[in-house]
SEVOMAR-977430 format. One line per 10 residues: number of its first residue (from 1); their letters; for each residue x, y, z of N, C-alpha, C. Coordinates in steps of 0.2 Angstrom, whole numbers. Example, Ala and Ser with C-alpha at 12.3 -4.5 7.8 and 13.67 -1.06 7.14 Angstrom:
1 = as = 66,-28,39,62,-22,39,66,-16,39; 64,-11,35,68,-5,36,64,0,39 .
END
This chain:
1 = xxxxxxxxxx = -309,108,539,-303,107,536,-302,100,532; -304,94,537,-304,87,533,-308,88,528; -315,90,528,-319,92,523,-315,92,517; -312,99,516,-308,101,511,-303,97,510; -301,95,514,-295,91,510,-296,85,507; -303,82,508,-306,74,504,-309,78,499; -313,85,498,-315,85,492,-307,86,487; -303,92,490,-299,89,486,-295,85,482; -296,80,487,-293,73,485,-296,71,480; -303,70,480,-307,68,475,-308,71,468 .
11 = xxxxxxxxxx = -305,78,469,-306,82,462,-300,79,458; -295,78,462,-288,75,459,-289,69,456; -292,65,460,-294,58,457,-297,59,451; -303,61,451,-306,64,443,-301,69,439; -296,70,440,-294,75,435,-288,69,433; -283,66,438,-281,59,435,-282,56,433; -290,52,434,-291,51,428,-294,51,421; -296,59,422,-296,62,415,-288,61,410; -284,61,417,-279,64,411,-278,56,409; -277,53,413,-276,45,410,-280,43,405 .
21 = xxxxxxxxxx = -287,44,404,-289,41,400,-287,43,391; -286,52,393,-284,57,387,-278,52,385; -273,49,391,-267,46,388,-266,42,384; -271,36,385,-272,30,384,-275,31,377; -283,36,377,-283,38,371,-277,38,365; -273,44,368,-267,45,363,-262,42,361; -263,36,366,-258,28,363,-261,27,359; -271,23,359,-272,23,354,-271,23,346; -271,31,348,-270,34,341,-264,33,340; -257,33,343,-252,30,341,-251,26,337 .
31 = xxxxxxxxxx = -252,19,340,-254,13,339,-256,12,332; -260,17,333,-265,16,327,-262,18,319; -257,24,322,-255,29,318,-248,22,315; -246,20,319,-240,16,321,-242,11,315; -247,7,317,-249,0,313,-251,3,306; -254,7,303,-257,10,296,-247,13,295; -243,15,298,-236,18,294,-233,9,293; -233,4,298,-230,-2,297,-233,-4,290; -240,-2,290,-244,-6,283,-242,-2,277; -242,3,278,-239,9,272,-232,8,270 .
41 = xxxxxxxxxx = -228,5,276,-222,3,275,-220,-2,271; -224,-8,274,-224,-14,270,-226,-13,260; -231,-10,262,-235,-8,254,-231,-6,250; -225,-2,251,-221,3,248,-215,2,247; -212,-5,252,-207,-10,253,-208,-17,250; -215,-20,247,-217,-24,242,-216,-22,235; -220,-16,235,-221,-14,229,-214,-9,225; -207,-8,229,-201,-8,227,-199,-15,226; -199,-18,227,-198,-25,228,-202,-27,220; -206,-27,218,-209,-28,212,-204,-22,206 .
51 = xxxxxxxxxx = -206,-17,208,-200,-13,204,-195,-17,203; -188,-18,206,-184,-22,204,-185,-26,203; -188,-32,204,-189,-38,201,-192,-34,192; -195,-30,190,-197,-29,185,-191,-27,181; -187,-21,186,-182,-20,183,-176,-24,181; -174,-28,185,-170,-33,185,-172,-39,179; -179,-37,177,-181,-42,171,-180,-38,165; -180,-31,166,-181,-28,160,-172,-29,158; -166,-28,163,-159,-28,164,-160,-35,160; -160,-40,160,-161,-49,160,-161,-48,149 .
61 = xxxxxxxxxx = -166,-45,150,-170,-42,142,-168,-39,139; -163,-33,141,-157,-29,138,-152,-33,135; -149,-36,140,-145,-39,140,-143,-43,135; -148,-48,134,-151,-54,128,-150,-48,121; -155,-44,122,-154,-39,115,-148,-37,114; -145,-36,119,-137,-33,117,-132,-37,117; -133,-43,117,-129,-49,114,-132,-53,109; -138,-52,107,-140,-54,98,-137,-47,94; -137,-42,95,-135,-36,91,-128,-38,92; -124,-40,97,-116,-41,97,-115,-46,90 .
71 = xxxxxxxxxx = -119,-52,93,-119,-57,89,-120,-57,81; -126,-53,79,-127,-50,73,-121,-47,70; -119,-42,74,-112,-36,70,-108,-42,69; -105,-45,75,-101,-50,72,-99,-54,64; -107,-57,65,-110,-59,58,-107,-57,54; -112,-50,54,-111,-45,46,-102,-45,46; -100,-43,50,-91,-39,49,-88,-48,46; -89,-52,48,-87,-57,43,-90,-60,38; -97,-56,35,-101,-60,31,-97,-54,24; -95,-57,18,-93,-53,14,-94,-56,7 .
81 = xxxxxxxxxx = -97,-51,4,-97,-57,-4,-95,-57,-7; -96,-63,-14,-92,-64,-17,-90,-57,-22; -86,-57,-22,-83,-51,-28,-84,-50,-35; -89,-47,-36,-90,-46,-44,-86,-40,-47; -80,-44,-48,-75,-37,-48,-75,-35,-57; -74,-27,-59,-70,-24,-65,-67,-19,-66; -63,-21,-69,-57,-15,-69,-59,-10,-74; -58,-3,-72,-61,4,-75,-53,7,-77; -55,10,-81,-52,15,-84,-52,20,-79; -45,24,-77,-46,30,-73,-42,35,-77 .
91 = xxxxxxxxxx = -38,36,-80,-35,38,-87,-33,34,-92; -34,38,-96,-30,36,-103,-29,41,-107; -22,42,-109,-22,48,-114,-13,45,-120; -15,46,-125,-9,46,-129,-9,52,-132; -1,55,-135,0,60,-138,5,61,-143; 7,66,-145,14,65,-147,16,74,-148; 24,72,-149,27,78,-147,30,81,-155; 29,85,-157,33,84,-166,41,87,-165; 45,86,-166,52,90,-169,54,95,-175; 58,96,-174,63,100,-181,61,95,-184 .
101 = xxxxxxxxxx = 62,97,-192,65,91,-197,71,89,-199; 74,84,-197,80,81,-197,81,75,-201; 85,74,-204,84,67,-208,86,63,-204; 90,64,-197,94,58,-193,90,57,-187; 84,61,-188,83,61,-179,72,59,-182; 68,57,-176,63,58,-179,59,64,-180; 54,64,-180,49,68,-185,45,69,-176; 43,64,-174,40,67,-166,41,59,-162; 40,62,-155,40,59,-148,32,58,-146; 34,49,-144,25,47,-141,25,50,-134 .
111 = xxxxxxxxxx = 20,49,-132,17,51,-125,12,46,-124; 12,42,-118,8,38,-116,6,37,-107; -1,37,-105,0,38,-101,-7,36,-96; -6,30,-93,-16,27,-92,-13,26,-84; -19,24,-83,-22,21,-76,-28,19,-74; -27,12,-69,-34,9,-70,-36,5,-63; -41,5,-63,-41,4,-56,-49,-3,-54; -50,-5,-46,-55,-11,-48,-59,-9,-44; -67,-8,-47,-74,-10,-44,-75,-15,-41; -74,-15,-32,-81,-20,-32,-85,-20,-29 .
121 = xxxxxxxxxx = -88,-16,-28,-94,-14,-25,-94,-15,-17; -86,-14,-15,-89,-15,-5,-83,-8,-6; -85,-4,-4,-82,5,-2,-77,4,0; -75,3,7,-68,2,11,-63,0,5; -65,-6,1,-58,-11,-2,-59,-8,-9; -62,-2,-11,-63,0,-18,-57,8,-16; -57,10,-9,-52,14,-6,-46,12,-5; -48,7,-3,-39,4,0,-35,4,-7; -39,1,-12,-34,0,-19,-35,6,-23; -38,12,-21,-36,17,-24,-31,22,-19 .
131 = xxxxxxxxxx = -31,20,-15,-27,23,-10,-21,21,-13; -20,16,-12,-12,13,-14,-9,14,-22; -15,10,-25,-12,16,-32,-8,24,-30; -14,28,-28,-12,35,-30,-5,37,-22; -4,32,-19,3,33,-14,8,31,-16; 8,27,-21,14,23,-25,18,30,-28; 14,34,-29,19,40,-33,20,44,-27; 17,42,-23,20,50,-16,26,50,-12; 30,54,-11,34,55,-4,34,51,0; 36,49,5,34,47,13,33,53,15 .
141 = xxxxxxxxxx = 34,60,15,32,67,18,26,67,16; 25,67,9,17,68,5,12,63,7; 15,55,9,12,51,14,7,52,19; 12,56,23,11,57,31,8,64,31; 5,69,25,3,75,27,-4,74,23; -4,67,19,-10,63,17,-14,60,24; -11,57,28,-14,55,34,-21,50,30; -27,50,34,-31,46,33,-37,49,29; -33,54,25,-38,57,21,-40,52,15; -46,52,13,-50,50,6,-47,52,-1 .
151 = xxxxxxxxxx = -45,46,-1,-43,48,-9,-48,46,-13; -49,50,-19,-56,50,-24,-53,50,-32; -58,45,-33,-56,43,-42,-54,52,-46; -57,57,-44,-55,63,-45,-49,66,-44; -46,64,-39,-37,65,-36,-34,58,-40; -36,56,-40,-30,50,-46,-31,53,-52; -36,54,-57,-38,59,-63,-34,64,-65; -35,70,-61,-31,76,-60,-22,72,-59; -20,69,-54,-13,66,-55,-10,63,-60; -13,60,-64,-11,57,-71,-10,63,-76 .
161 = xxxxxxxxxx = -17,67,-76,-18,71,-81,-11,77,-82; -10,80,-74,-3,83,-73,3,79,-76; 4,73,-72,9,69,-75,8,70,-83; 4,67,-87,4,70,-96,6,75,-96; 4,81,-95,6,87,-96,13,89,-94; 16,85,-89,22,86,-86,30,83,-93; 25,77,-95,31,74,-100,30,75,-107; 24,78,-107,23,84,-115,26,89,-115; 26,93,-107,32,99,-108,40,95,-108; 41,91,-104,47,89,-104,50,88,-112 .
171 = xxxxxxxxxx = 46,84,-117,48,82,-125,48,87,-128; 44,94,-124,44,100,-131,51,105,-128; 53,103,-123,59,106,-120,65,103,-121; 65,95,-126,69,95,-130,69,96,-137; 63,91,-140,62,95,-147,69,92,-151; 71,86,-148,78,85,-155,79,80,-157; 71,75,-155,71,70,-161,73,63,-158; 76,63,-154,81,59,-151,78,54,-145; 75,57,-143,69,53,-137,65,50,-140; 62,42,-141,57,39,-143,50,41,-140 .
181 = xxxxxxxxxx = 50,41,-135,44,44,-132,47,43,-124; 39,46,-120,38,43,-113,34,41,-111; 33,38,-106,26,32,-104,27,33,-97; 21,30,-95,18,30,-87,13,25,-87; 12,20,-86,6,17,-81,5,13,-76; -1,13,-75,-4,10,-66,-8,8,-69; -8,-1,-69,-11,-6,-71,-15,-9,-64; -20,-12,-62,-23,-14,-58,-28,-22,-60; -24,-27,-56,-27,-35,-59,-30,-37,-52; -34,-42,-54,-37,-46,-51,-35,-52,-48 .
191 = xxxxxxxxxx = -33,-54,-44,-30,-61,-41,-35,-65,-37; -38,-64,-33,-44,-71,-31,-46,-68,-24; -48,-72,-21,-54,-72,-18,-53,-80,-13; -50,-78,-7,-50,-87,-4,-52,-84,5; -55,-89,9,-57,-87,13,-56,-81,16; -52,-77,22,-52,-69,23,-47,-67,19; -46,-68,13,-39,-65,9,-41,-63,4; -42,-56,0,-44,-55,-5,-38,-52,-8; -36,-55,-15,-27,-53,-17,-29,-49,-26; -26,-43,-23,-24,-41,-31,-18,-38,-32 .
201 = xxxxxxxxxx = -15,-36,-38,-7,-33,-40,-10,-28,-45; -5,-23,-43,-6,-18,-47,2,-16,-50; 3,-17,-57,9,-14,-61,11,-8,-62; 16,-9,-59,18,2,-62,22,1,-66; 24,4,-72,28,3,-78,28,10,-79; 38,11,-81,40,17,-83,43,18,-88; 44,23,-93,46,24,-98,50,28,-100; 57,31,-101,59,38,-103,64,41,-108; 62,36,-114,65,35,-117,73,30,-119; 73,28,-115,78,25,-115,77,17,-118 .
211 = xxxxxxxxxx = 83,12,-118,81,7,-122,79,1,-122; 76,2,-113,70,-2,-110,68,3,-102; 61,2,-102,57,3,-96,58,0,-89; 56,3,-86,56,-2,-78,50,-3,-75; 47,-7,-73,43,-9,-69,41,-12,-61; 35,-11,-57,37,-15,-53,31,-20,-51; 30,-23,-48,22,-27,-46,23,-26,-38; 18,-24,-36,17,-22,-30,8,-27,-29; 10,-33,-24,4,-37,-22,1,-34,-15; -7,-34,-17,-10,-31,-12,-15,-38,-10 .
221 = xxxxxxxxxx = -12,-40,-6,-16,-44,-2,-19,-42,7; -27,-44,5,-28,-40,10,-36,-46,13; -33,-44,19,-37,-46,26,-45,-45,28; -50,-47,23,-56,-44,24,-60,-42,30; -57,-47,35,-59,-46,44,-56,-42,43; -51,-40,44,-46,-31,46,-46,-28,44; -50,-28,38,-51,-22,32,-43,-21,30; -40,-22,30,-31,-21,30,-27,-25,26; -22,-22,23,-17,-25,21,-13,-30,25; -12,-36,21,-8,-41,27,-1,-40,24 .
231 = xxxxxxxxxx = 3,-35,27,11,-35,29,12,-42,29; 21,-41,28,26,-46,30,26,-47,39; 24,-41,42,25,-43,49,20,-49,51; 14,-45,47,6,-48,51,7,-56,46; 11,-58,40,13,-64,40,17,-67,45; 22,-65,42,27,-69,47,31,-64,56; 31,-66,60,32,-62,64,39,-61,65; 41,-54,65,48,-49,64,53,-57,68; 52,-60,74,55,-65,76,58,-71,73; 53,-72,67,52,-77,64,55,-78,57 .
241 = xxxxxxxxxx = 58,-71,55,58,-69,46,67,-72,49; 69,-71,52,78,-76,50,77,-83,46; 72,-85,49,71,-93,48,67,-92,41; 63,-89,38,63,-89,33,66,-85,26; 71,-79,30,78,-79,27,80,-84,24; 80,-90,29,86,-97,26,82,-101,22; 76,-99,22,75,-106,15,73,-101,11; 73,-97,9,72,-92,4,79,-92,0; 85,-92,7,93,-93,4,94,-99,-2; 92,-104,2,93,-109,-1,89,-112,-9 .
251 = xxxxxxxxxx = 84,-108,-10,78,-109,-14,85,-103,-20; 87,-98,-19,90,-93,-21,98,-97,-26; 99,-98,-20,107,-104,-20,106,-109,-27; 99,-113,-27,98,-119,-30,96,-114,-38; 93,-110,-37,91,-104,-45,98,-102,-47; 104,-99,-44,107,-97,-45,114,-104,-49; 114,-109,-44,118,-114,-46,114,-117,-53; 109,-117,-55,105,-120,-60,108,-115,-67; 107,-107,-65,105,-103,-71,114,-102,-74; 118,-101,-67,125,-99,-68,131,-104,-67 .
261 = xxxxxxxxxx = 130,-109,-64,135,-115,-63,136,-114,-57; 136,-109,-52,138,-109,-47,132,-103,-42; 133,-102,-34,130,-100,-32,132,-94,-30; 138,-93,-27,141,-88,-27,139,-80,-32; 135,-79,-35,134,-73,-39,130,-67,-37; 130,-63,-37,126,-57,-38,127,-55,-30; 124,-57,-24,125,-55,-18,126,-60,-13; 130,-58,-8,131,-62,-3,126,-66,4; 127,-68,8,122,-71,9,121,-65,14; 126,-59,17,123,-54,22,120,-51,20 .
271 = xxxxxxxxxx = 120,-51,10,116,-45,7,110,-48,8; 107,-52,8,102,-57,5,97,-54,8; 90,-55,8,84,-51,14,78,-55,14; 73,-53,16,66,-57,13,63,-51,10; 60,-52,4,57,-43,3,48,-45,7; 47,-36,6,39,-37,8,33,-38,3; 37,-38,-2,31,-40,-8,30,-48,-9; 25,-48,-10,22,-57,-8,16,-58,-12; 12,-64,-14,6,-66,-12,5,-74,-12; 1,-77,-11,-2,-83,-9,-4,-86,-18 .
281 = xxxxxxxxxx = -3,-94,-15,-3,-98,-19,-6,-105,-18; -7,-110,-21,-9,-115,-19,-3,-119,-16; 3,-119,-20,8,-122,-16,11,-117,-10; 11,-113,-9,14,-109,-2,13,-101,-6; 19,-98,1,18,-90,1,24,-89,-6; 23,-85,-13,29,-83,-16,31,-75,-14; 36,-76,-12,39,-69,-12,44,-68,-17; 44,-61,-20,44,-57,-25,48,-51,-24; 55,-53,-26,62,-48,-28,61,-41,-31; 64,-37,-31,64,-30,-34,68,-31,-40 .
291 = xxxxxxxxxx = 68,-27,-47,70,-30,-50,78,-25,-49; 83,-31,-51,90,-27,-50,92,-31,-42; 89,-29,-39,90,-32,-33,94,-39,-32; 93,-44,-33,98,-50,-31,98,-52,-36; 99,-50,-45,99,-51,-49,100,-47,-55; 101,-51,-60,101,-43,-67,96,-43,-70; 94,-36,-72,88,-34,-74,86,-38,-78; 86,-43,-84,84,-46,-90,81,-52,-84; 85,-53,-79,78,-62,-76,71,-57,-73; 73,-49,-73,65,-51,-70,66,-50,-60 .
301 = xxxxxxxxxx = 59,-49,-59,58,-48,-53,56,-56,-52; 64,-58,-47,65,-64,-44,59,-69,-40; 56,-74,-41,52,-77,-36,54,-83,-33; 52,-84,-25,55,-90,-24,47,-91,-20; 47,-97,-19,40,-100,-18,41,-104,-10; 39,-101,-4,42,-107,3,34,-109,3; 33,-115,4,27,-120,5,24,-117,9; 18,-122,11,14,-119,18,17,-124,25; 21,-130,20,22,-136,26,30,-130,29; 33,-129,25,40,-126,27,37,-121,29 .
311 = xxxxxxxxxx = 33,-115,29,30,-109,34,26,-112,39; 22,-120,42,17,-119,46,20,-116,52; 26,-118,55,29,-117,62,31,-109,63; 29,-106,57,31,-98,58,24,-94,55; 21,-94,49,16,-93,49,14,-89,53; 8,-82,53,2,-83,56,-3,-88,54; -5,-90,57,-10,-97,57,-15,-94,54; -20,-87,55,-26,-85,51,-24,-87,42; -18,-85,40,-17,-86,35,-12,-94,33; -12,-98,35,-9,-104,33,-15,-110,31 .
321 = xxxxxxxxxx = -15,-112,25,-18,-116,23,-18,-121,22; -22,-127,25,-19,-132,27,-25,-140,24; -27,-146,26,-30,-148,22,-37,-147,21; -42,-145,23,-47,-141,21,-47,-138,17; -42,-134,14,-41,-129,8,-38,-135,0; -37,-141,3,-36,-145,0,-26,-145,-2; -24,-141,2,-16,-143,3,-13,-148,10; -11,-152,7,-8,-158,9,-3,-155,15; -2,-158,22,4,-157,25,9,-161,25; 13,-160,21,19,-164,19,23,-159,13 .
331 = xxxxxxxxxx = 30,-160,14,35,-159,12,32,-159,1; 33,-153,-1,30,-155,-11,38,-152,-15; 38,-158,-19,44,-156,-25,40,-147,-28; 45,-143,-28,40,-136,-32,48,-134,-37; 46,-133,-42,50,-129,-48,49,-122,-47; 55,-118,-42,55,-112,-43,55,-108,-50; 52,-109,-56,51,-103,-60,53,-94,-59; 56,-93,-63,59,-86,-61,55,-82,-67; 55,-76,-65,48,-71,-70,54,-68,-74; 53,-68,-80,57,-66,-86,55,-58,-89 .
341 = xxxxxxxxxx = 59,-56,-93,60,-51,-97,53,-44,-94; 48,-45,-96,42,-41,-94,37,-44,-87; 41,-46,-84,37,-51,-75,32,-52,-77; 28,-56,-83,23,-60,-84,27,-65,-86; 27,-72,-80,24,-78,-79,20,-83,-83; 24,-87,-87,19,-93,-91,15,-98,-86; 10,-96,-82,7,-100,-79,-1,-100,-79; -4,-106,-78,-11,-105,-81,-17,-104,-77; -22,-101,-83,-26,-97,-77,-32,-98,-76; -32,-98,-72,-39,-104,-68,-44,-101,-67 .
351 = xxxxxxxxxx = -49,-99,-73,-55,-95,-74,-61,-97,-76; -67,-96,-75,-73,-99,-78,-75,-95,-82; -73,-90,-85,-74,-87,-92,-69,-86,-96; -69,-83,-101,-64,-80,-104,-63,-74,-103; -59,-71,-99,-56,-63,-96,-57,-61,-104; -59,-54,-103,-60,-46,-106,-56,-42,-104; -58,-34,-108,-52,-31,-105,-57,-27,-97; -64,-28,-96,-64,-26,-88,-66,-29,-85; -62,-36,-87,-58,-40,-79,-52,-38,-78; -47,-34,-83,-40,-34,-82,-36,-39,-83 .
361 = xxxxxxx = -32,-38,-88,-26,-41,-89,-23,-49,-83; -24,-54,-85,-23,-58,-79,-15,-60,-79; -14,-60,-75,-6,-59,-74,-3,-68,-72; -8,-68,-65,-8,-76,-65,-14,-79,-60; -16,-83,-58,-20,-85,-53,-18,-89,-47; -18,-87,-42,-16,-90,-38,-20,-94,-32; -25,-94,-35,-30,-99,-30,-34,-105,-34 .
END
């Protein structure tokens, strides 16, 4: 019975130890397995580690390019050039209407009836002054259902061409001799060129037989950085136009006490207003009256001229010019000139050639 019980003791110890060493083995291989996932760890944990760093370098490099490209656009949208501008023809047609024979009345009625418009070879500003041309004769309904549609040297064409046809039939629908003729035109001038402000006017003159015409000038001054027309607001801020109400009053006052003996004439100072029709000058901003409006028809569409030193504290300051542009900041004696019988201006024009007829009619220069 001892027998048996030390051999089995001894098989136990051998079989303990088998199993121990199996174990030990198999930490081994643990260990082993363990150390090669740490090293596999690491390798996979450096070499992420180089990814963003590479990434983080190419992000660094984007970045650079996407602020020379910022920088570039910037450039271009302020780079503009000089303007080689000519006025085209977009209609022109004359006609005539014949009558009965009367001995009292005439033989026939004229018909006249153009439009013209200005090349300068940058697209956006070749649209905006055909846009405004051809909205001068629209609705605000016909405006608004125009939206931001393109208007094409072919839709002003076609619009003229109707108008003619429209006051041919009108003269053959009277037929008695008595109407001189009728006229229509949209004249388009060139005005200058001065840091972000590129300035033209365009005349509309009407005619209906009666014993003078009416016209209007309508100044487009516009903002090359904004692609846009610079409003009265975007000059003077809605806050700020009472203040220039009152010198405008008093520029008005002093024209009126000169031409009439007295100041008190045409409207009172509630009627008075600032209008939105404007452009720039060497000596300040002139604004530009309606004709009939604070005046009688024969003076013309009324101008009064506020300095740049009388506008600086109202102004927007993008557009105030000061002495860099070569105007003085100081208080200047200026003779308000008022625009007579046909609103051409006897003032001189400050060109390096001799204007043609496709530069356009120069009306006046203001830079």
């Amino acid at each position: 019975m001892k027998k048996s019980l030390l051999a089995f003791a001894i098989a136990s110890l051998f079989v303990v130890t088998a199993c121990d060493n199996k174990t030990k083995s198999k930490l081994r291989e643990a260990e082993q397995k363990m150390a090669q996932l740490e090293e596999n760890y690491k390798a996979v944990q450096s070499s992420l580690t180089m990814t963003e760093k590479e990434l983080s370098q190419v992000r660094e490099t984007l970045a650079i390019k996407e602020n020379e490209l910022t920088l570039l656009h910037l450039e271009k949208q302020h780079t503009f050039p000089a303007l080689q501008v000519e006025i085209i023809k977009l209609f022109s047609q004359k006609g005539e209407v014949k009558s009965p024979k009367n001995e009292d009345r005439r033989d026939s009625s004229g018909i006249s009836v153009f439009a013209s418009t200005a090349k300068t070879g940058v697209k956006w500003l070749d649209q905006l002054l055909l846009q405004s041309l051809y909205h001068h004769y629209l609705s605000k309904e016909e405006k608004d259902a125009q939206g931001d549609k393109q208007v094409t040297e072919q839709d002003v064409v076609a619009f003229f061409s109707e108008m003619y046809n429209q006051l041919a039939s009108s003269l053959k629908e009277e037929q008695d001799g008595m109407v001189i003729g009728y006229g229509e035109s949209a004249t388009t001038y060139y005005i200058g060129q001065r840091n972000n402000i590129v300035s033209f006017s365009q005349l509309f003159k009407s005619y209906f037989g009666e014993g003078r015409g009416i016209y209007q000038t309508h100044y487009l001054n516009i903002d090359i950085a904004k692609k846009a027309l610079i409003q009265l607001d975007d000059l003077i801020s809605p806050q700020n136009q009472s203040k220039l109400e009152d010198i405008l009053w008093e520029y008005f006052k002093e024209s009126r006490q000169k031409m009439y003996g007295t100041a008190d004439v045409f409207v009172t100072r509630a009627q008075f207003f600032v209008p939105k029709n404007f452009y720039f000058s060497q000596d300040g901003v002139t604004f530009v009256y309606p004709l009939n409006s604070i005046g009688i028809f024969a003076e013309g569409e009324l101008e009064f001229t506020a300095s740049y030193y009388e506008l600086k504290e109202l102004i927007n300051k993008a557009y105030l010019l000061g002495e860099k542009d070569g105007v003085e900041d100081q208080p200047i004696h200026k003779t308000h000139s008022l625009r007579q019988g046909d609103g051409i201006a006897e003032q001189p024009i400050n060109n390096t050639h001799s204007p043609n007829e496709k530069d356009g009619p120069m009306l006046k220069s203001i830079f």
